[in-house]
VEXTI-649817 format. One record per residue (C-alpha): z, x, y; residue in one letter; residue number from 1. Coordinates in nm, 3 decimals. Layout:
<pts>
{pz: Z px: X py: Y residu: A num: NUM}
...
</pts>
This chain:
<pts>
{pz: -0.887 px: 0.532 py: -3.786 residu: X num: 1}
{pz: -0.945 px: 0.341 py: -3.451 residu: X num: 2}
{pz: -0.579 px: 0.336 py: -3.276 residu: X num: 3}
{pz: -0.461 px: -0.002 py: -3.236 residu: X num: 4}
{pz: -0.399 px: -0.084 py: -2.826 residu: X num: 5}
{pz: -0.071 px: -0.126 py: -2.748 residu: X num: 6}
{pz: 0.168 px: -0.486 py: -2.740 residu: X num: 7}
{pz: 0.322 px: -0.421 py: -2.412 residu: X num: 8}
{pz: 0.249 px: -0.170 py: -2.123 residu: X num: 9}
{pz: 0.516 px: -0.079 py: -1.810 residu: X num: 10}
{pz: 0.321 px: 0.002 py: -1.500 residu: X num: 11}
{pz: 0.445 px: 0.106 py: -1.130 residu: X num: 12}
{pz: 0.264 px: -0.006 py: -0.870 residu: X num: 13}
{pz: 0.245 px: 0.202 py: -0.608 residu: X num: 14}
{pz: 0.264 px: 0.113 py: -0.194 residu: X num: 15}
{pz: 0.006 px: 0.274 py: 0.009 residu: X num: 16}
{pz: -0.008 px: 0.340 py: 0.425 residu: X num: 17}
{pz: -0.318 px: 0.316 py: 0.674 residu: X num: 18}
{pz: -0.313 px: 0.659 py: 0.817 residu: X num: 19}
{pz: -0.573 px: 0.542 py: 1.013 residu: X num: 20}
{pz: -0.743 px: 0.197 py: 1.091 residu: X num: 21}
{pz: -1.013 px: 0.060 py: 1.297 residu: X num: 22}
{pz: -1.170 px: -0.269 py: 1.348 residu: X num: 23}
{pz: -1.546 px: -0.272 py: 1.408 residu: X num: 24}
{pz: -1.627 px: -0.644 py: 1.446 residu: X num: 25}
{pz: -1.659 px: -0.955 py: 1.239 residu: X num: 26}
{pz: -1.859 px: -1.015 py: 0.970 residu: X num: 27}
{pz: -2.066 px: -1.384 py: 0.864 residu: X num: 28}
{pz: -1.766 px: -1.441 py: 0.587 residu: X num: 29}
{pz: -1.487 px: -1.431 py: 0.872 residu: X num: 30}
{pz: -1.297 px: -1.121 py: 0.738 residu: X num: 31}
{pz: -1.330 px: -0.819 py: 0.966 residu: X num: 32}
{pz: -1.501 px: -0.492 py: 0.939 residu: X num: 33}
{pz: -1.278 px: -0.241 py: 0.888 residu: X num: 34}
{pz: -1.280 px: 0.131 py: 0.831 residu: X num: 35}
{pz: -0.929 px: 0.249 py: 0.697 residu: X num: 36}
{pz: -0.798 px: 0.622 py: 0.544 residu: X num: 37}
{pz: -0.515 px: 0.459 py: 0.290 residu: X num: 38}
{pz: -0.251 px: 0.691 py: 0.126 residu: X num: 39}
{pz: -0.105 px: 0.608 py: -0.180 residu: X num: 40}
{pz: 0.294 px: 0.650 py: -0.176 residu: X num: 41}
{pz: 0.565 px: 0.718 py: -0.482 residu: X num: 42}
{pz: 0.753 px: 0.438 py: -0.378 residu: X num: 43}
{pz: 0.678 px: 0.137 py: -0.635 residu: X num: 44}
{pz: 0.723 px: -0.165 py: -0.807 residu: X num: 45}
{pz: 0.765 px: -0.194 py: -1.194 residu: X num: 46}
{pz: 0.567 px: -0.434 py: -1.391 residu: X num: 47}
{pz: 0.613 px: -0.480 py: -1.762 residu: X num: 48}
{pz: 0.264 px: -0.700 py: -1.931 residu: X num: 49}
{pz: 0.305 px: -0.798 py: -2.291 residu: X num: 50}
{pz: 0.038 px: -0.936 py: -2.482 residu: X num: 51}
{pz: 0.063 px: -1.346 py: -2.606 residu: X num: 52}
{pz: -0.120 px: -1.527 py: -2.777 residu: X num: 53}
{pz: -0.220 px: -1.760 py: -2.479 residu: X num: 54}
{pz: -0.093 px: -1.859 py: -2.152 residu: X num: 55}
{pz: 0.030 px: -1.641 py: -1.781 residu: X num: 56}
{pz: 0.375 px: -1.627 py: -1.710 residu: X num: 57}
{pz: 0.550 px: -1.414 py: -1.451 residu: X num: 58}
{pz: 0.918 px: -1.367 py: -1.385 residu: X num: 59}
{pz: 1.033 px: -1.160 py: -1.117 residu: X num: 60}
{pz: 1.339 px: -0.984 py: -0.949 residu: X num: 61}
{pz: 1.281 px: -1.156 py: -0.621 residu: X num: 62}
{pz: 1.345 px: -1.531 py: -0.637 residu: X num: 63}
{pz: 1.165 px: -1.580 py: -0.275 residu: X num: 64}
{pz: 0.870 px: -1.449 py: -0.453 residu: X num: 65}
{pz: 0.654 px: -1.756 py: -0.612 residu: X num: 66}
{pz: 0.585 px: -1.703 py: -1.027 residu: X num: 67}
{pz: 0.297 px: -1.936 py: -1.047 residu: X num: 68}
{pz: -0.108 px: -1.896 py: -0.917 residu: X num: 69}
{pz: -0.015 px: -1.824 py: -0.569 residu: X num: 70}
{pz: 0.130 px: -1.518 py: -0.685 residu: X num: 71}
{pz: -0.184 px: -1.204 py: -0.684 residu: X num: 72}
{pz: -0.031 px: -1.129 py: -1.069 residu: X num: 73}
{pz: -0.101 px: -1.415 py: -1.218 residu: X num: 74}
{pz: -0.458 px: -1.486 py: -1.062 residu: X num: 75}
{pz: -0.542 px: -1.132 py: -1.147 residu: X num: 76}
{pz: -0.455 px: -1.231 py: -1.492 residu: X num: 77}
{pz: -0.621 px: -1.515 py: -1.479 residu: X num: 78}
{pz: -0.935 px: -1.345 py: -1.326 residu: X num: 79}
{pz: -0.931 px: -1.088 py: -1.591 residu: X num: 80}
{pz: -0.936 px: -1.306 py: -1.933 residu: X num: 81}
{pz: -1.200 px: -1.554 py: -1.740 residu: X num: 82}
{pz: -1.416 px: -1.238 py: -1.675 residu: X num: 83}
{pz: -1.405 px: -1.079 py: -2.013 residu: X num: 84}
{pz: -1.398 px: -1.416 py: -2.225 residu: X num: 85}
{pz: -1.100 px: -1.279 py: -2.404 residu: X num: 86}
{pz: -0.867 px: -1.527 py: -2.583 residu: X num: 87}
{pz: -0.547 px: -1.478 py: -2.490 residu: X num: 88}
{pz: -0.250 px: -1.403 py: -2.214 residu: X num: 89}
{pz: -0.018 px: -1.199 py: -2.087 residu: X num: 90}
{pz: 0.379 px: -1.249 py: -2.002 residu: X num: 91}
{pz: 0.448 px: -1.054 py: -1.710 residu: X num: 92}
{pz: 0.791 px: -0.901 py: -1.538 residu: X num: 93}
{pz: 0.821 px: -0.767 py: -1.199 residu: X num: 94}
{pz: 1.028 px: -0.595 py: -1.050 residu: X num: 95}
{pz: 1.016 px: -0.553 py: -0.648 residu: X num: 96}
{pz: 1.082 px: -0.215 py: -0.478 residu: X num: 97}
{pz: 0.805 px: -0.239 py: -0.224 residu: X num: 98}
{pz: 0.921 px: -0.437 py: 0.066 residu: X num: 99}
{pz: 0.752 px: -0.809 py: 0.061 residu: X num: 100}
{pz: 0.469 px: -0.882 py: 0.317 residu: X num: 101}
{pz: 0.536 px: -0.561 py: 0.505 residu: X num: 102}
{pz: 0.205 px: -0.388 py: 0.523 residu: X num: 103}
{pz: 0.231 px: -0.183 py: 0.246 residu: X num: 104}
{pz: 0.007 px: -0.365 py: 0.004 residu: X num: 105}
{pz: 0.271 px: -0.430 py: -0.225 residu: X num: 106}
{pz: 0.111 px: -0.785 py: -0.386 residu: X num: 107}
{pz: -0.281 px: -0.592 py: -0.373 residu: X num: 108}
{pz: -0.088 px: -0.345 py: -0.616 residu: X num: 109}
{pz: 0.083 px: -0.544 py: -0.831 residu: X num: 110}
{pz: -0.277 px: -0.740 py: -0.869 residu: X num: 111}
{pz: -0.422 px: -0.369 py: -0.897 residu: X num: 112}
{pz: -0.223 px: -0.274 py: -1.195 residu: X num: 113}
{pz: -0.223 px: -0.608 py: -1.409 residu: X num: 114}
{pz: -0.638 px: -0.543 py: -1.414 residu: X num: 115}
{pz: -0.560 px: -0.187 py: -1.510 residu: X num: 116}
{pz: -0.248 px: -0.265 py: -1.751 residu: X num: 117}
{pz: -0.455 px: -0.563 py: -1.932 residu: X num: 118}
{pz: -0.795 px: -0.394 py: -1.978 residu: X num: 119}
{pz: -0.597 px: -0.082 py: -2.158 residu: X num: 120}
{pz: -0.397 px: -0.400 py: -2.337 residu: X num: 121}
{pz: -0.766 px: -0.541 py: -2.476 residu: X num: 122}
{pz: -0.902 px: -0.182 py: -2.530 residu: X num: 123}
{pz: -1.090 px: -0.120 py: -2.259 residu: X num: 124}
{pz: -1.383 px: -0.426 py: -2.242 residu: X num: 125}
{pz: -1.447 px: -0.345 py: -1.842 residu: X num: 126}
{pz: -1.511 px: -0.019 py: -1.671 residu: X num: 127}
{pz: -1.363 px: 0.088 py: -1.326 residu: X num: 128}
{pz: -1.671 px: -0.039 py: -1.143 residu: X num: 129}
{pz: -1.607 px: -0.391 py: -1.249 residu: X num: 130}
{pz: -1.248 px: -0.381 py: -1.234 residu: X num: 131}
{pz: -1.302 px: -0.290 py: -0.855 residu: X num: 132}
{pz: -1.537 px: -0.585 py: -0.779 residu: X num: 133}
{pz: -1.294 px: -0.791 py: -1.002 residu: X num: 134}
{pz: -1.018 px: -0.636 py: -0.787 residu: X num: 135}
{pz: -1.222 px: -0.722 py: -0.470 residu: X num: 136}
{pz: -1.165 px: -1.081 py: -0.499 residu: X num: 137}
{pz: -0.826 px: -1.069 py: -0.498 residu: X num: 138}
{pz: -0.777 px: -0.891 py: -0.159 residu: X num: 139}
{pz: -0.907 px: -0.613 py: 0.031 residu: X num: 140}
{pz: -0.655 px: -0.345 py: -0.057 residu: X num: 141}
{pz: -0.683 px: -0.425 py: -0.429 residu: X num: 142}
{pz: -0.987 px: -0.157 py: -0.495 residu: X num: 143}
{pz: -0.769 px: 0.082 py: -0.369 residu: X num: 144}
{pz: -0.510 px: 0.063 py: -0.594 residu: X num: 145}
{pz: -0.795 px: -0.009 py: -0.884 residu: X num: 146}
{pz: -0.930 px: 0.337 py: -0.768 residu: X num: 147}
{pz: -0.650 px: 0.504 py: -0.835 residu: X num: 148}
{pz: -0.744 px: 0.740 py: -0.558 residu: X num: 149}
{pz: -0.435 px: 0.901 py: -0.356 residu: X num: 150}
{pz: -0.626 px: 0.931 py: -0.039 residu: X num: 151}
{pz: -0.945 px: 0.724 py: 0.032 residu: X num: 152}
{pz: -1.180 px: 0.572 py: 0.294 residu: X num: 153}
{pz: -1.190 px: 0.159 py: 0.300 residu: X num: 154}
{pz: -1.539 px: 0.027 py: 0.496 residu: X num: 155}
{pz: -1.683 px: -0.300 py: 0.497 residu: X num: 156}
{pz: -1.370 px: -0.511 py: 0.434 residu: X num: 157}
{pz: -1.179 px: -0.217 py: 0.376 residu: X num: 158}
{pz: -1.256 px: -0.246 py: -0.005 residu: X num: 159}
{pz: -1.571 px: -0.045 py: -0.051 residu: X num: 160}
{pz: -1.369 px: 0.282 py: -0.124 residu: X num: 161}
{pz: -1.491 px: 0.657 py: -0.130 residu: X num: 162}
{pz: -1.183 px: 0.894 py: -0.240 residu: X num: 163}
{pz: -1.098 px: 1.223 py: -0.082 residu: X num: 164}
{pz: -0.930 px: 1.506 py: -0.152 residu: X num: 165}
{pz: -0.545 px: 1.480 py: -0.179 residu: X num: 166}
{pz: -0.325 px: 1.646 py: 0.020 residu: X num: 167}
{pz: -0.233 px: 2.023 py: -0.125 residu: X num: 168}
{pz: 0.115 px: 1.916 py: -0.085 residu: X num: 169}
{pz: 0.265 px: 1.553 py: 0.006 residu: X num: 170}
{pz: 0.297 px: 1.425 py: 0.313 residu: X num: 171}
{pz: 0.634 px: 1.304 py: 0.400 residu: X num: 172}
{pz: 0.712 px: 0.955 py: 0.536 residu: X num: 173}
{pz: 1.010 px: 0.739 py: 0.721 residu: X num: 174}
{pz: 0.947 px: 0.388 py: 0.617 residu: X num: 175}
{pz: 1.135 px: 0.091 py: 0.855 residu: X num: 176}
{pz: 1.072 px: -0.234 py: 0.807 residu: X num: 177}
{pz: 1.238 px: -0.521 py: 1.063 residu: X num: 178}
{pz: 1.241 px: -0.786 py: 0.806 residu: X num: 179}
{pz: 1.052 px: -0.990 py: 1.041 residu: X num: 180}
{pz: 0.799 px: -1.205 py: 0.913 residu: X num: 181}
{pz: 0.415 px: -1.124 py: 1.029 residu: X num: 182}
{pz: 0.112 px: -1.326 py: 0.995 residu: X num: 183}
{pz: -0.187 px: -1.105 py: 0.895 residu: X num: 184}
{pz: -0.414 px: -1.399 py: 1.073 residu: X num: 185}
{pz: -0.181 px: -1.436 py: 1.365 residu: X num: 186}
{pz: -0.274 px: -1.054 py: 1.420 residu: X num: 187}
{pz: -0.632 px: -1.050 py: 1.401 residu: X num: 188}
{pz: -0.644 px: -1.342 py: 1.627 residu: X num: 189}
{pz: -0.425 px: -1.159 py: 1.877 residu: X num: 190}
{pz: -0.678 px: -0.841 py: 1.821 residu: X num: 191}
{pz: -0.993 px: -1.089 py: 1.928 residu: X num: 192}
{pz: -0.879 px: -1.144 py: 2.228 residu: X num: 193}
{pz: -0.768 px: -0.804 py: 2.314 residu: X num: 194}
{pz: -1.009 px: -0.605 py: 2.551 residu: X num: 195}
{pz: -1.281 px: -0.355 py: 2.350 residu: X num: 196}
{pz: -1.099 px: -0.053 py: 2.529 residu: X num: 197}
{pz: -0.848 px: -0.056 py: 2.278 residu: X num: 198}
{pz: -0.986 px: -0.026 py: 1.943 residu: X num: 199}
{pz: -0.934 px: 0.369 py: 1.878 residu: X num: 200}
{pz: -1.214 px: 0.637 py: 1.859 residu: X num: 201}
{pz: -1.434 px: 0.639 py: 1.496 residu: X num: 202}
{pz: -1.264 px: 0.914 py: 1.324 residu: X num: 203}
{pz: -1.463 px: 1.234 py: 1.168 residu: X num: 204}
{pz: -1.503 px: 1.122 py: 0.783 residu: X num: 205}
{pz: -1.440 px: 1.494 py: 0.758 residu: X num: 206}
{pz: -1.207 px: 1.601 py: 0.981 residu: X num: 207}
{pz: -0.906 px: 1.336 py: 0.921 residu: X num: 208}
{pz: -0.974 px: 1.404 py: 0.578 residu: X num: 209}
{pz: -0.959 px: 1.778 py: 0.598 residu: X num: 210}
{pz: -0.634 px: 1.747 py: 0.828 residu: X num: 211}
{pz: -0.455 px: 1.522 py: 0.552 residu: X num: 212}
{pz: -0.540 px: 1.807 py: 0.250 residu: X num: 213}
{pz: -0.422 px: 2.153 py: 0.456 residu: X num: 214}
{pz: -0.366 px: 2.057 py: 0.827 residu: X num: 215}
{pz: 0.015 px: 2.095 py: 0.994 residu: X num: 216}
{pz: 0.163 px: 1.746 py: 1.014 residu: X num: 217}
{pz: 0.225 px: 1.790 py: 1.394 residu: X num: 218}
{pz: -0.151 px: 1.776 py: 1.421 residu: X num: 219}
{pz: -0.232 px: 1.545 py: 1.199 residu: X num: 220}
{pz: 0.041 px: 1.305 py: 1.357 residu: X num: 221}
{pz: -0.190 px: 1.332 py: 1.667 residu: X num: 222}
{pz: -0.459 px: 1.174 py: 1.466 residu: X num: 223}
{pz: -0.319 px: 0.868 py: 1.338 residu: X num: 224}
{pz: -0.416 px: 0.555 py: 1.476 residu: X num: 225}
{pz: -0.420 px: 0.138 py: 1.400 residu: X num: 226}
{pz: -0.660 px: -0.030 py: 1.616 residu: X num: 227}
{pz: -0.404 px: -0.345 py: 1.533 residu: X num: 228}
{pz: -0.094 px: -0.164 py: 1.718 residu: X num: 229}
{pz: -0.149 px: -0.354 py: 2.047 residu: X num: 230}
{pz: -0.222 px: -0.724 py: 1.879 residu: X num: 231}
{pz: 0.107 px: -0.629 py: 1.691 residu: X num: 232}
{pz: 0.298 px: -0.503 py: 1.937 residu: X num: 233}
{pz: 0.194 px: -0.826 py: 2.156 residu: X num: 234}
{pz: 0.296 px: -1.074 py: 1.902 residu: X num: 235}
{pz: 0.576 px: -0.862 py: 1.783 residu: X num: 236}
{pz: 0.779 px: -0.733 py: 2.058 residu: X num: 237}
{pz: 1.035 px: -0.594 py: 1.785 residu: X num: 238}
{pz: 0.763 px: -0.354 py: 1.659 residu: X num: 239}
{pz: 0.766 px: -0.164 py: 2.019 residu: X num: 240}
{pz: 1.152 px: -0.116 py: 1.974 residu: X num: 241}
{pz: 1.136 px: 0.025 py: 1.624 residu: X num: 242}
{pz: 0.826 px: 0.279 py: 1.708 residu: X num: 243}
{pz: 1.051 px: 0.377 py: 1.975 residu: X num: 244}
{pz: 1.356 px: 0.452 py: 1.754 residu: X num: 245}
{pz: 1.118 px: 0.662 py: 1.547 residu: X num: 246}
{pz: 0.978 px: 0.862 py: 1.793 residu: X num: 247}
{pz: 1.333 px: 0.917 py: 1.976 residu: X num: 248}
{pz: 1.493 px: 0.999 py: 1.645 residu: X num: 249}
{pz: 1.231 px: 1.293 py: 1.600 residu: X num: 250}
{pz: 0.940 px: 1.182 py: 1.392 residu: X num: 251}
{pz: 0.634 px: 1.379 py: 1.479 residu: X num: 252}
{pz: 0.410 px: 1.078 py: 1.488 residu: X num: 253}
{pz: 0.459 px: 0.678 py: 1.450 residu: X num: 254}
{pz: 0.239 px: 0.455 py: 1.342 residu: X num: 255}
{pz: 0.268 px: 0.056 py: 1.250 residu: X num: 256}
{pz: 0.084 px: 0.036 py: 0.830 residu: X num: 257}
{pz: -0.177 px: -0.214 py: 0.844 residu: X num: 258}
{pz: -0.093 px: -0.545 py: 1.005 residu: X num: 259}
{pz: 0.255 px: -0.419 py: 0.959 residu: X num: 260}
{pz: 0.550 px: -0.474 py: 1.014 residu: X num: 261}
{pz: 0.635 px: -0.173 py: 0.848 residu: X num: 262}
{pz: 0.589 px: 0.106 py: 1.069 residu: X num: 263}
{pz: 0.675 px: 0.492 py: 0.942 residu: X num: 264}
{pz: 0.723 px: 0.803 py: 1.099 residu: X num: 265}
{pz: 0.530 px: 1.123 py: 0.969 residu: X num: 266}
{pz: 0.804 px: 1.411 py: 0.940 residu: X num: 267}
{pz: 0.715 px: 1.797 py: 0.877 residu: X num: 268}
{pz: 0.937 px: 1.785 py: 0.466 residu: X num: 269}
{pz: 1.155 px: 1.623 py: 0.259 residu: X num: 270}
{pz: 1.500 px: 1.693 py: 0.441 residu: X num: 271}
{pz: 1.355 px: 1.636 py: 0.791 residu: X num: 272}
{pz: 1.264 px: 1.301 py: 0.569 residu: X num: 273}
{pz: 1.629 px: 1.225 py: 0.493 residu: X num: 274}
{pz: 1.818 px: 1.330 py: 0.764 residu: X num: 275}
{pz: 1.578 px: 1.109 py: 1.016 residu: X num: 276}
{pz: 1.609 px: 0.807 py: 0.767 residu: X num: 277}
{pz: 1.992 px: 0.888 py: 0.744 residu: X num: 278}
{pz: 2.020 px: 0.837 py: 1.151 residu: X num: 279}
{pz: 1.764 px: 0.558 py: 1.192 residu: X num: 280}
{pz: 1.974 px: 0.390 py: 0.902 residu: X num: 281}
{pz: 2.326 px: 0.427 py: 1.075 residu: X num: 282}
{pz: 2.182 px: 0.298 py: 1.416 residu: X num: 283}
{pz: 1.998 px: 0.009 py: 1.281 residu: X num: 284}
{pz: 2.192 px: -0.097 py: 0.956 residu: X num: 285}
{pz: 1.977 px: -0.465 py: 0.895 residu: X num: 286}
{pz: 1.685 px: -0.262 py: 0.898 residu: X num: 287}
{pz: 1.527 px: -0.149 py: 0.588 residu: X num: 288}
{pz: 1.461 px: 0.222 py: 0.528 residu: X num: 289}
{pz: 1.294 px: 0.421 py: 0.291 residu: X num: 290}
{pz: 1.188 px: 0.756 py: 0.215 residu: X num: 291}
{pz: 0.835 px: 0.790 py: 0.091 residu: X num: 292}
{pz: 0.591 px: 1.096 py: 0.004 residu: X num: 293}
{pz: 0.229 px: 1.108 py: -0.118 residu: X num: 294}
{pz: 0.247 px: 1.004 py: -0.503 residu: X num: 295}
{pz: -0.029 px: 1.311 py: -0.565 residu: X num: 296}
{pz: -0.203 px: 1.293 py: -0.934 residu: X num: 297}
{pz: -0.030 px: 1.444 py: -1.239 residu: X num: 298}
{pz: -0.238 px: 1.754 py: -1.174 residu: X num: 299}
{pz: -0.102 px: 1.851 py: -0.852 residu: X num: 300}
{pz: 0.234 px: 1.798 py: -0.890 residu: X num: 301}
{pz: 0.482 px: 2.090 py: -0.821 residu: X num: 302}
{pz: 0.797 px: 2.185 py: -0.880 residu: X num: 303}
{pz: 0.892 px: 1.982 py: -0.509 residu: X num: 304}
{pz: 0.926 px: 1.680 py: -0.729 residu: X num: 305}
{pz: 1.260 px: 1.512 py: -0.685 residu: X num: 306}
{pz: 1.473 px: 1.234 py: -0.818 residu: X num: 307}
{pz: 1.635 px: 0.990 py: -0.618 residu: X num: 308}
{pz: 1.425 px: 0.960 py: -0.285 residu: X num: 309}
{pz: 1.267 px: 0.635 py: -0.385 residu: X num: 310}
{pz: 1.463 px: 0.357 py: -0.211 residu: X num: 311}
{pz: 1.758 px: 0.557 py: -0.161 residu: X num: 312}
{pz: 1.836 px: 0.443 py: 0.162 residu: X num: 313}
{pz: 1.889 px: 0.120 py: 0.311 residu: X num: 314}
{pz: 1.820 px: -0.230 py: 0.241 residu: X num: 315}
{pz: 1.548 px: -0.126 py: -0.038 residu: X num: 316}
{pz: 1.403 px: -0.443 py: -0.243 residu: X num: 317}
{pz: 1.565 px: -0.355 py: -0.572 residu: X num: 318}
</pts>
């Protein structure tokens, strides 16, 4: 007997970081070229989709958050039945954990996992490939997530992805994030008028990737860069202050995600983790702060698993 897809499917949405990220020029369409390493992260959203007989809704823990077709959950919805001529809908709950708008590619997620969560709702009609391209016009980060890679190259507009190997064992993160508002165009502007001189060496396809999997995190912290930092940093004089905090409060390296603002601080393990997150918390108590590690597949999980270290500090989106 064929098994009958499920009614209803909860899915967490993971946030990701830009270990590394440079800007090679602009292309005809007026997005940038971009060549990013992104690392997927165990902190996450929840999203609950059940099946309807027609219609998108959305509800969703955050009132600030729109519920209608300006949300990436409800046009990736929308996308998916229009792509696969399927009659139906889907009613949708989220719930945020994943700061908003801070660089961690919280809405490309969310959009991720409804393409995932309703093809395994209508059996399976699309494959990954087309689930990426349908992913791809949603956002850039959305083939990512699609991917389901851990660790991955972005080119082009940093959603034509080629996985790597994951790390043997996760990385460890601070995440901060000012709860100031930045404007992803506002940044790139900024970057085209910055001088050439400042867009970081190409990284090694190999190397970075090799120093993620089995390097020390003191030399891979030497490694990270965001070609972005200085357009940030320029708009965002805030952003200077909080790398600083970082670095003084003993992260090995600091780096702003994406167009930011979150900005984390790569730490050696888990308790260096805590007890930097712990002190960054107490000094700067409207910040918010998180803990984060890689979220490494099923496979490679070890007994380091813990409970708890997702949003347990600060002013986590709950």
């Amino acid at each position: 007997m064929t098994p009958v897809p499920p009614s209803t499917l909860t899915l967490h949405p993971p946030a990701k970081l830009n270990l590394y990220l440079a800007v090679l020029g602009r292309r005809p369409d007026g997005y940038h070229t971009l060549k990013t390493l992104y690392e997927r992260l165990d902190v996450a959203d929840e999203l609950r989709l059940t099946r309807r007989p027609a219609g998108v809704t959305l509800t969703c823990s955050d009132p600030s958050i729109p519920t209608d077709d300006r949300n990436l959950v409800v046009r990736a919805a929308q996308l998916f039945f229009q792509a696969t001529a399927l009659r139906g809908g889907v009613e949708a709950a989220l719930t945020k954990r994943i700061p908003v708008a801070g660089g961690l590619g919280g809405g490309s997620s969310d959009a991720a996992s409804t393409l995932l969560g309703l093809n395994a709702l209508c059996d399976a009609p699309l494959d990954r490939a087309r689930l990426m391209a349908l992913g791809g016009q949603l956002g850039a980060d959305v083939p990512f997530f699609v991917s389901e890679a851990t660790v991955a190259w972005g080119h082009e507009r940093g959603d034509a992805i080629v996985p790597v190997p994951p790390p043997a064992t996760p990385l460890w993160h601070v995440l901060v994030n000012p709860g100031i508002p930045v404007l992803t165009p506002e940044v790139y502007a900024q970057f085209d008028r910055l001088p050439a001189a400042l867009t970081p060496p190409q990284a090694d396809d190999t190397l970075l990737p090799r120093l993620v999997r089995t390097g020390d995190p003191a030399v891979l912290a030497g490694c990270l860069a965001n070609a972005l930092e200085p357009a940030i940093e320029a708009s965002y004089p805030a952003i200077r202050r909080l790398k600083a905090v970082l670095s003084e409060e003993g992260a090995l390296g600091v780096l702003v995600s994406g167009s930011g603002p979150t900005t984390f601080g790569l730490v050696a393990d888990q308790a260096q983790a805590q007890a930097l997150a712990a002190r960054v918390q107490r000094g700067q108590p409207d910040w918010t702060v998180l803990v984060a590690r890689t979220a490494l597949p099923a496979s490679a999980q070890t007994s380091r698993r813990t409970a708890g270290v997702r949003g347990s500090l600060g002013r986590a989106v709950q």
